[in-house]
Residue frames relative to the residue before (quaternion, step in Angstrom):
aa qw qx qy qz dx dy dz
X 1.0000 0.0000 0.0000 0.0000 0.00 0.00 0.00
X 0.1477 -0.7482 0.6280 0.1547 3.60 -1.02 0.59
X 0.7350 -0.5078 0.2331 0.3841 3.13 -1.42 0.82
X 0.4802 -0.6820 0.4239 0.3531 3.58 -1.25 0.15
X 0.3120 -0.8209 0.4669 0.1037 3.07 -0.56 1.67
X 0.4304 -0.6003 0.5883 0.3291 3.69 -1.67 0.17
X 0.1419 -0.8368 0.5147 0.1218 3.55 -0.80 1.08
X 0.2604 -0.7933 0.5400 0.1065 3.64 -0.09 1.78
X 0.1442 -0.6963 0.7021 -0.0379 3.37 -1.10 1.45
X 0.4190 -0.6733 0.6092 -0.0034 3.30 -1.30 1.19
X 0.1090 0.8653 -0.4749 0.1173 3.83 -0.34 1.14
X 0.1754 0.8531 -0.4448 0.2088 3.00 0.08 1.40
X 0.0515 -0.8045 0.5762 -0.1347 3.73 -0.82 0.38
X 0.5638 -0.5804 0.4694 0.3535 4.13 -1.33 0.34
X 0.6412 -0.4845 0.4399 0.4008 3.16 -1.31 0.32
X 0.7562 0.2401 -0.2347 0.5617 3.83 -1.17 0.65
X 0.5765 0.6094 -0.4892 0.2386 4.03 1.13 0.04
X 0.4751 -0.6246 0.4552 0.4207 3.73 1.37 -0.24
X 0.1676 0.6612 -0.6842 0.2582 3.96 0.45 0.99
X 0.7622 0.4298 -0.3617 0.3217 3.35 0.24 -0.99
X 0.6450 0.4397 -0.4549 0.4286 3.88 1.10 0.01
X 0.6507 0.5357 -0.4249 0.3302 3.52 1.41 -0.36
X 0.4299 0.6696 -0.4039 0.4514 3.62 1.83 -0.56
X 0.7961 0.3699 -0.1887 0.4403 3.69 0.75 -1.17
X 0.6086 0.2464 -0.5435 0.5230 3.74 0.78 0.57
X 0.5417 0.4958 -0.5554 0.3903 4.30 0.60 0.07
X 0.5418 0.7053 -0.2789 0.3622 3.83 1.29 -0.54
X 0.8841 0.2807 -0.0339 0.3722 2.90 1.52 -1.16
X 0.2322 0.4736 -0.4548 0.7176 2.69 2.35 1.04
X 0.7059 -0.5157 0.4790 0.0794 3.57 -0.08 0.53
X 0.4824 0.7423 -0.2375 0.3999 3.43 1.85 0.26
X 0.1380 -0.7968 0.4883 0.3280 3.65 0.48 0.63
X 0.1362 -0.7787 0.6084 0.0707 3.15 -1.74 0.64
X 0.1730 -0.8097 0.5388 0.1553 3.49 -0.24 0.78
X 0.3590 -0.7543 0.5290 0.1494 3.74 -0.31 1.87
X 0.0751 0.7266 -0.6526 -0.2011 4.00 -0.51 0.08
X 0.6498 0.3243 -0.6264 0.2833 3.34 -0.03 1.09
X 0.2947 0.7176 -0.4319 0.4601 3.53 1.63 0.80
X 0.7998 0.3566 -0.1647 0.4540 3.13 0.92 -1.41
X 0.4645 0.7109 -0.3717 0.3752 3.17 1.58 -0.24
X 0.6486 0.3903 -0.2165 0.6165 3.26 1.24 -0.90
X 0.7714 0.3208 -0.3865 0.3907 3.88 0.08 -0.38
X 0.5887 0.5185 -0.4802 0.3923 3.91 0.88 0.26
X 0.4620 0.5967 -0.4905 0.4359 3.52 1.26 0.11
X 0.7854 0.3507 -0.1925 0.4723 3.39 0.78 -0.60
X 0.4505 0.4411 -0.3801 0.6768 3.72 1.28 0.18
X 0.8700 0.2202 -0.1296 0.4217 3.82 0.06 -0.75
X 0.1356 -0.7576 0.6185 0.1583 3.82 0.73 0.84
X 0.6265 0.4648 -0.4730 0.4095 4.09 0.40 -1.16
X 0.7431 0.4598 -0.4148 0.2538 3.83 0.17 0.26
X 0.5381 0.5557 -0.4150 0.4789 3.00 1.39 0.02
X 0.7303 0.3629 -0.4000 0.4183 3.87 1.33 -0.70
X 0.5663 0.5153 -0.5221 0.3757 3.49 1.06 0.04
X 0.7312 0.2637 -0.5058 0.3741 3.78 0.41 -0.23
X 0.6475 0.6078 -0.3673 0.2766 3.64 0.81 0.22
X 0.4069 0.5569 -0.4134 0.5944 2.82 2.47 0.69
X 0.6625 0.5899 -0.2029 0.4147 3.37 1.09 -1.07
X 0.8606 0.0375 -0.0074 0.5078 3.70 0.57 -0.69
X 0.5001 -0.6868 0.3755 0.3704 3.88 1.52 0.56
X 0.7439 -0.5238 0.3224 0.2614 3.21 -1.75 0.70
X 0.4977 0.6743 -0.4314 0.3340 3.51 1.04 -0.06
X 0.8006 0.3843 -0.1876 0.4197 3.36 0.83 -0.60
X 0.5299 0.3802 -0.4973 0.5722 3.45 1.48 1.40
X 0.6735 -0.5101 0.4456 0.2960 3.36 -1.44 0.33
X 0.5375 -0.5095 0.4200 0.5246 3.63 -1.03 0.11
X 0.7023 0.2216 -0.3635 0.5706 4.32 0.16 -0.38
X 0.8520 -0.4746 0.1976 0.0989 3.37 0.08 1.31
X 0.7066 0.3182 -0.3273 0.5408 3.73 0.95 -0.59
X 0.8141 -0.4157 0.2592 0.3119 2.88 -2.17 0.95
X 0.3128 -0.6118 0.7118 0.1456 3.78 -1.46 0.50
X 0.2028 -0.8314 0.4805 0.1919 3.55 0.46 1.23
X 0.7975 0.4658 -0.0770 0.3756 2.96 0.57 -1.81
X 0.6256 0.4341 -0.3933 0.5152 4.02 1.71 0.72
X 0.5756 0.4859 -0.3695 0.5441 3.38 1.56 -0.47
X 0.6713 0.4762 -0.3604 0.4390 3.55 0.77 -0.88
X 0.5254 0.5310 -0.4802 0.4598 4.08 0.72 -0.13
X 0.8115 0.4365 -0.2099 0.3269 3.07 0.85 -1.47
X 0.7080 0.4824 -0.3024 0.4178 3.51 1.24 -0.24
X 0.4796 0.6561 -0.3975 0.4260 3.39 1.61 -0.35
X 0.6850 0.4844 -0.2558 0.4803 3.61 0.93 -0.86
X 0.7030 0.2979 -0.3184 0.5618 3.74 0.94 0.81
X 0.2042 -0.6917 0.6030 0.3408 3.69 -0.75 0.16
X 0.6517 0.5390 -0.3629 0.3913 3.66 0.74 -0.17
X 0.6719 0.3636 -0.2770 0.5828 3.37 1.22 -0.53
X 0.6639 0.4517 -0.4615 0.3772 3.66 0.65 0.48
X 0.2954 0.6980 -0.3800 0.5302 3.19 2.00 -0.04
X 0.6795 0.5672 -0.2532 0.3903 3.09 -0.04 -1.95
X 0.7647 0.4842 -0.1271 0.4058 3.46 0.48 -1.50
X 0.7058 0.3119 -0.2529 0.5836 3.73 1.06 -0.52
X 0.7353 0.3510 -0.4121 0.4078 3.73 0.92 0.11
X 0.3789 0.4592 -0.5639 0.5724 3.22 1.41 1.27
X 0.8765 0.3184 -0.1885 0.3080 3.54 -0.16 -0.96
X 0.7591 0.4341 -0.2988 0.3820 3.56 0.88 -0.46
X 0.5655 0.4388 -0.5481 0.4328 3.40 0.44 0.33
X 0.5700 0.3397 -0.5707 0.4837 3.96 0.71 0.33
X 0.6434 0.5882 -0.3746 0.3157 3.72 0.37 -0.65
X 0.4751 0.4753 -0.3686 0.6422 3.53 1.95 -0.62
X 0.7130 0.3068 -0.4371 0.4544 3.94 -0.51 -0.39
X 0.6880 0.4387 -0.4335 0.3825 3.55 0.27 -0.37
X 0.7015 0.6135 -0.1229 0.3412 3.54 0.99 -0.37
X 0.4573 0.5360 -0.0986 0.7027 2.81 1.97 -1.15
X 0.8826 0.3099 -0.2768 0.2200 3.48 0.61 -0.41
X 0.3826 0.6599 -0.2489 0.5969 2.33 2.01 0.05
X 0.7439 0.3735 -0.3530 0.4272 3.83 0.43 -0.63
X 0.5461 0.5730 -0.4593 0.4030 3.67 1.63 -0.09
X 0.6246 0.5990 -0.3585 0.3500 3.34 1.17 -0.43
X 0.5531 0.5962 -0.3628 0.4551 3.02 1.11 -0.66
X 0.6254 0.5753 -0.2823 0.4452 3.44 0.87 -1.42
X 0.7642 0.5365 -0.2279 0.2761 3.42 0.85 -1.27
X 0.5202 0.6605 -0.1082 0.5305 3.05 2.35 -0.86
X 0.0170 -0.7848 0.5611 0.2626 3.93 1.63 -1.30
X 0.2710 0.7451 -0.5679 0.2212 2.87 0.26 1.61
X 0.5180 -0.6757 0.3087 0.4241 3.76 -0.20 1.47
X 0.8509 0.1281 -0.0808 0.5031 3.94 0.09 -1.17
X 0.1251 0.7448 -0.6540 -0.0437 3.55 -1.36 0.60
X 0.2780 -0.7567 0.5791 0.1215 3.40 -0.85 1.61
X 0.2173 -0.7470 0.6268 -0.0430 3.03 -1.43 0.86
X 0.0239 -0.8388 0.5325 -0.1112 3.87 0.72 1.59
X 0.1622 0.6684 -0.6477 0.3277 3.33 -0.59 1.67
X 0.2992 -0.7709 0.5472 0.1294 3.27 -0.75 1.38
X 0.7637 0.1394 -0.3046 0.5519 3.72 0.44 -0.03
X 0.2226 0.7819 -0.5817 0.0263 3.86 0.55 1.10
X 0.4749 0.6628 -0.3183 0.4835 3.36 1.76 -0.22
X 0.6719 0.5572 -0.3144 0.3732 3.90 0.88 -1.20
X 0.6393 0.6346 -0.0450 0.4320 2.80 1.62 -1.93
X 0.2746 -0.7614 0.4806 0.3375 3.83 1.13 -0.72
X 0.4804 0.7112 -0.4148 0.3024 3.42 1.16 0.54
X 0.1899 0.6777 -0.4374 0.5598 3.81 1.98 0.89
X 0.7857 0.2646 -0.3528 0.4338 3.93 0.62 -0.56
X 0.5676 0.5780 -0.4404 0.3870 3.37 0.92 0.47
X 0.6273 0.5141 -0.2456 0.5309 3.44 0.95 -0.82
X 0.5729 -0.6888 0.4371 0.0793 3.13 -1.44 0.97
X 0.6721 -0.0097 -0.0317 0.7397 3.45 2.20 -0.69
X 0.3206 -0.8039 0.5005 0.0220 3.24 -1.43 0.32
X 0.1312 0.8222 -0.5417 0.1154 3.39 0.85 0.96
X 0.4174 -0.7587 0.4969 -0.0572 3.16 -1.13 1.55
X 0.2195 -0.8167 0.5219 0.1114 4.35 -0.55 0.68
X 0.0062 0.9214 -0.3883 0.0136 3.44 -0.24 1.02
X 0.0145 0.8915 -0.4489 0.0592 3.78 -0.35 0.56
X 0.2069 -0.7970 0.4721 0.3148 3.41 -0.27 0.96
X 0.8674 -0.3272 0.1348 0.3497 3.19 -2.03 1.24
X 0.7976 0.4219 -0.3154 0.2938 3.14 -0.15 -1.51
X 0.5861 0.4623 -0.3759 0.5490 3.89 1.17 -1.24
X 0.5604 0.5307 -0.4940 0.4002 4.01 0.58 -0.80
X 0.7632 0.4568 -0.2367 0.3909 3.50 0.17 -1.38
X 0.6608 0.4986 -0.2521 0.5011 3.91 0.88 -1.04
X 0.6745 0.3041 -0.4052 0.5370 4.01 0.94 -0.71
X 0.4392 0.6727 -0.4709 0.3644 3.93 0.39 -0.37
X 0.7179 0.5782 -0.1807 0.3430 2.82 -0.01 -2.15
X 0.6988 0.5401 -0.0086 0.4689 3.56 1.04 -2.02
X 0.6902 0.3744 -0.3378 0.5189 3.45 0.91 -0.46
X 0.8484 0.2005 -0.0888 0.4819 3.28 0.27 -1.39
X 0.4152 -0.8068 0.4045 0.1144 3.82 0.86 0.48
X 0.1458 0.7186 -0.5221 0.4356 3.27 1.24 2.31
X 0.4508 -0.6153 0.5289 0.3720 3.00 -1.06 0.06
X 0.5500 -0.6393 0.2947 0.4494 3.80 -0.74 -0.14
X 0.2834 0.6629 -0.5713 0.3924 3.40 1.38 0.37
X 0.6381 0.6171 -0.1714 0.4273 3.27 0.22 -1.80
X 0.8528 0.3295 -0.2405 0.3261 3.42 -0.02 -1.30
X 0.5142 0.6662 -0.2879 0.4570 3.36 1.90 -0.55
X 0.7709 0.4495 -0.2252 0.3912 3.46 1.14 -1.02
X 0.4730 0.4010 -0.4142 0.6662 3.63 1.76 0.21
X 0.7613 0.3602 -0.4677 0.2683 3.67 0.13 -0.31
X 0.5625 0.5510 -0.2806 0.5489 3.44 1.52 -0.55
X 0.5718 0.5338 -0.2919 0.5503 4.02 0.96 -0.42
X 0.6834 0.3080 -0.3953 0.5309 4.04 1.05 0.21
X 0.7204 -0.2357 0.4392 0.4823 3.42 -1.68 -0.27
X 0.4049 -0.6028 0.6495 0.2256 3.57 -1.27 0.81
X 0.6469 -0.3896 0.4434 0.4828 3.89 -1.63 1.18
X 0.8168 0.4851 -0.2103 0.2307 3.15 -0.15 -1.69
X 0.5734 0.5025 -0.2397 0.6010 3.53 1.24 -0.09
X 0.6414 0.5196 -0.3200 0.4650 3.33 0.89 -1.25
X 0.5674 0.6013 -0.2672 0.4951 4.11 0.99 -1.53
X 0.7120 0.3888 -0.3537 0.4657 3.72 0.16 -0.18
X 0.6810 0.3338 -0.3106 0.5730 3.97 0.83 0.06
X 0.5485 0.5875 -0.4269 0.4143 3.64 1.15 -0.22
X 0.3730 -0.7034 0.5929 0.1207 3.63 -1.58 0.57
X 0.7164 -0.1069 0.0379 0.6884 2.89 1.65 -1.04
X 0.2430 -0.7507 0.6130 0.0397 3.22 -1.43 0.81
X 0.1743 -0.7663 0.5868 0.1951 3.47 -1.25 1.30
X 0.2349 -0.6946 0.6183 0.2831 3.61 -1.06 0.14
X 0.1321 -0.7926 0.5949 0.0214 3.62 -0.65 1.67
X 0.2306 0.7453 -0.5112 0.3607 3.85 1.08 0.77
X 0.9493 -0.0198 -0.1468 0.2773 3.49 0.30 -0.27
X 0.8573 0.0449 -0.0588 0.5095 3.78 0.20 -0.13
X 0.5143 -0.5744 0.4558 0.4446 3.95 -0.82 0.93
X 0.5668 0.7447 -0.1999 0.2902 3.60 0.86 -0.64
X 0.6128 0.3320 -0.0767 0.7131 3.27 0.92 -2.03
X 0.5917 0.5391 -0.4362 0.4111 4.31 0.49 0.04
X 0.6499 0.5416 -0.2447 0.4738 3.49 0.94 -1.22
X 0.5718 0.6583 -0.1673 0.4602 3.23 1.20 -1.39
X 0.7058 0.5106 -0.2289 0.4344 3.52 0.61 -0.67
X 0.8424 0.2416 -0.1319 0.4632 3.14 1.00 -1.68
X 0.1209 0.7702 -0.4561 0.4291 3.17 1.41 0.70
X 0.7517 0.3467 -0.1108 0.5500 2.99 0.18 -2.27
X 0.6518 0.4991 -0.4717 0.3218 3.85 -0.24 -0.47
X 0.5753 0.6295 -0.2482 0.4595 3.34 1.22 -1.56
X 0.8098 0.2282 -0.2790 0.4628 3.68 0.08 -0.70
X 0.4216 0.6999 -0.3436 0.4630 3.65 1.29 -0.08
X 0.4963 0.6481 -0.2130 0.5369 3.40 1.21 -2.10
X 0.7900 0.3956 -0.0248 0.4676 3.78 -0.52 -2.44
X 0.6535 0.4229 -0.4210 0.4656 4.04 0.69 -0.28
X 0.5328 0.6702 -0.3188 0.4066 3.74 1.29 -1.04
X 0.6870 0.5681 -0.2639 0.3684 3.06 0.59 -2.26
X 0.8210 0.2676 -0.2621 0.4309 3.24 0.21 -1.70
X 0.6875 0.4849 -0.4368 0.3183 4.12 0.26 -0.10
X 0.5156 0.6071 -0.2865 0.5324 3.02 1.93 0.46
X 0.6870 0.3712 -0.2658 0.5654 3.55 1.41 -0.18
X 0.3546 0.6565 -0.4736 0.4680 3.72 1.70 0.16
């Protein structure tokens, strides 16, 4: 027998694809999930040097007058470039990797069987070769484009240019192990990750045989 290991799953999925309701029924099985667009927001404040590197990088216009980031004016403005959304994640994500990474040792440190790791560009980011599975969220376009729109009140220009500014599904499906389809009932969703979950916990343990 080998020790019991922690099996890091990778959960990722497009904007408007509903990850964040599958993050909240793995929560309530008691599954830890490390959110990286949580931590996105809490390494600004663990890492003050990132607020002056993007305020070298894209000028003071895109912080309030007491100083912290205006996500949601820098983020318009970088969505409308793939180079400047680069620019923007090769400031911020290598702190958002150490904060993660350290977080999944804990888990490890805990021997806890599953640790999710919800990160919408963990595929862009090459953070898919760290993780042990990959379970992918899918939605066709039109429900993608109609919950967007509805949440964050854009027009569908806009919402096209963040959905068209990520990895295409079809790109995304080749690094995936498994794939949920969140297109139609809260129901036929649960259902799915049900089935992955005991899939997931059958692996682990014929892996410690």
């Amino acid at each position: 027998m080998t020790p019991n290991k922690t099996i890091v799953v990778g959960l990722t999925g497009g904007i408007g694809s509903g990850k964040s309701t599958i993050s909240n029924m793995l929560v309530q099985k008691n599954i830890t999930v490390i959110d990286a667009d949580k931590i996105s927001r809490e390494v600004l404040s663990i890492y003050p040097e990132i607020l002056l590197e993007i305020e070298q990088a894209f000028g003071k216009e895109y912080f309030y007058e007491d100083g912290t980031l205006n996500r949601k004016k820098l983020g318009a403005y970088v969505f409308s470039s793939k180079k400047l959304k680069k620019d923007l994640e090769n400031i911020i994500i290598p702190y958002i990797k150490r904060e993660i990474f350290d977080k999944i040792k804990k888990c490890k440190e805990n021997m806890e069987k599953i640790c999710i790791v919800d990160a919408p560009t963990l595929i862009e980011n090459n953070l898919h070769y760290d993780m042990d599975i990959v379970v992918l969220v899918v939605v066709d376009k039109k429900t993608q484009l109609d919950r967007v729109m509805r949440r964050d009140l854009q027009s569908e220009i806009e919402v096209k240019k963040r959905i068209n500014s990520q990895l295409s599904i079809k790109k995304k499906i080749k690094f995936a192990d498994y794939i949920i389809d969140n297109s139609k009932d809260i129901q036929f969703t649960k259902t799915q990750l049900d089935s992955i979950l005991t899939e997931i916990y059958l692996r682990g343990k014929n892996e410690e045989i």
